[in-house]
C-alpha positions in Angstrom: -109.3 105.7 24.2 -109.4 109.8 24.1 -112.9 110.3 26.6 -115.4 111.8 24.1 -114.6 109.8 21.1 -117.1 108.2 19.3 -116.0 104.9 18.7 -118.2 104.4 15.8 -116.5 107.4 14.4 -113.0 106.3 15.2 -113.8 102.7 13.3 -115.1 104.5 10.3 -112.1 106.8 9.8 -109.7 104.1 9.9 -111.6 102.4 7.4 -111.7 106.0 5.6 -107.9 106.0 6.1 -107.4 102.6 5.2 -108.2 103.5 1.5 -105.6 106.0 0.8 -103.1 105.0 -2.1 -104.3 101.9 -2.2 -103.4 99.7 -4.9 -101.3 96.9 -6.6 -102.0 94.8 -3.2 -105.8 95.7 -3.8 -107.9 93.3 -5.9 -110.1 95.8 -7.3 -107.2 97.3 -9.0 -106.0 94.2 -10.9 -110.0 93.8 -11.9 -110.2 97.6 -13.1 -106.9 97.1 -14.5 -108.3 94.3 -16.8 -112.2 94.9 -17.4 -110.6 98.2 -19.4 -107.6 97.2 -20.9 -105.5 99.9 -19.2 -101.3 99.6 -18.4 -100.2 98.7 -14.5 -99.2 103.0 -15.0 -102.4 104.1 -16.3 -104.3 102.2 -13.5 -102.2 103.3 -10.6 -102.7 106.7 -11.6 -106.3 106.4 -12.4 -107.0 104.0 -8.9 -104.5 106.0 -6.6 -106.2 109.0 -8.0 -110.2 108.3 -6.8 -108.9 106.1 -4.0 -107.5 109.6 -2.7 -110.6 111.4 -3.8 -113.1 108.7 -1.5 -111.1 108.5 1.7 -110.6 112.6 1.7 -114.5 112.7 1.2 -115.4 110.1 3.7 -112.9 111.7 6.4 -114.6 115.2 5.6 -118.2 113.1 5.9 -117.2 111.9 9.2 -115.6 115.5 10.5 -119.0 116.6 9.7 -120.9 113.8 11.3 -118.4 114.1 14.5 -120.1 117.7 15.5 -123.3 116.4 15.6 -122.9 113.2 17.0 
C-alpha cells in the first residue's frame, strides 16, 4: 500500500468505482427494468446513465474528504 493512504478512503473508492456502467449482471436493473415497464434499451440507458452520475459523485465526495482526512 502507497504510505499515506487512507485505507478507509481506498475501500470506499473501489466501491465508488465498482458502480460504474453497471448493469444487466446487476439485480437492481432487472427490478427497475420491471417495476416501470421500460425495454432492456431504455433501462440500460436510463441505469448506465445515474450509475455513472453516483460513482463520479462519490469519487469527487471522497477527493474532497481525502484533503481533510
Amino acid at each position: 500500500m502507497t504510505p499515506g493512504a487512507n485505507r478507509e478512503l481506498l475501500v470506499l473508492a473501489t466501491g465508488a468505482g465498482s458502480l460504474i456502467f453497471s448493469h444487466v449482471n446487476d439485480a437492481g436493473f432487472w427490478m427497475v427494468k420491471e417495476y416501470f415497464n421500460m425495454s432492456v434499451g431504455d433501462t440500460f440507458k436510463t441505469w448506465s446513465a445515474m450509475e455513472t452520475i453516483i460513482s463520479v459523485t462519490a469519487i469527487a465526495i471522497i477527493m474532497l474528504l481525502s484533503v481533510f482526512v
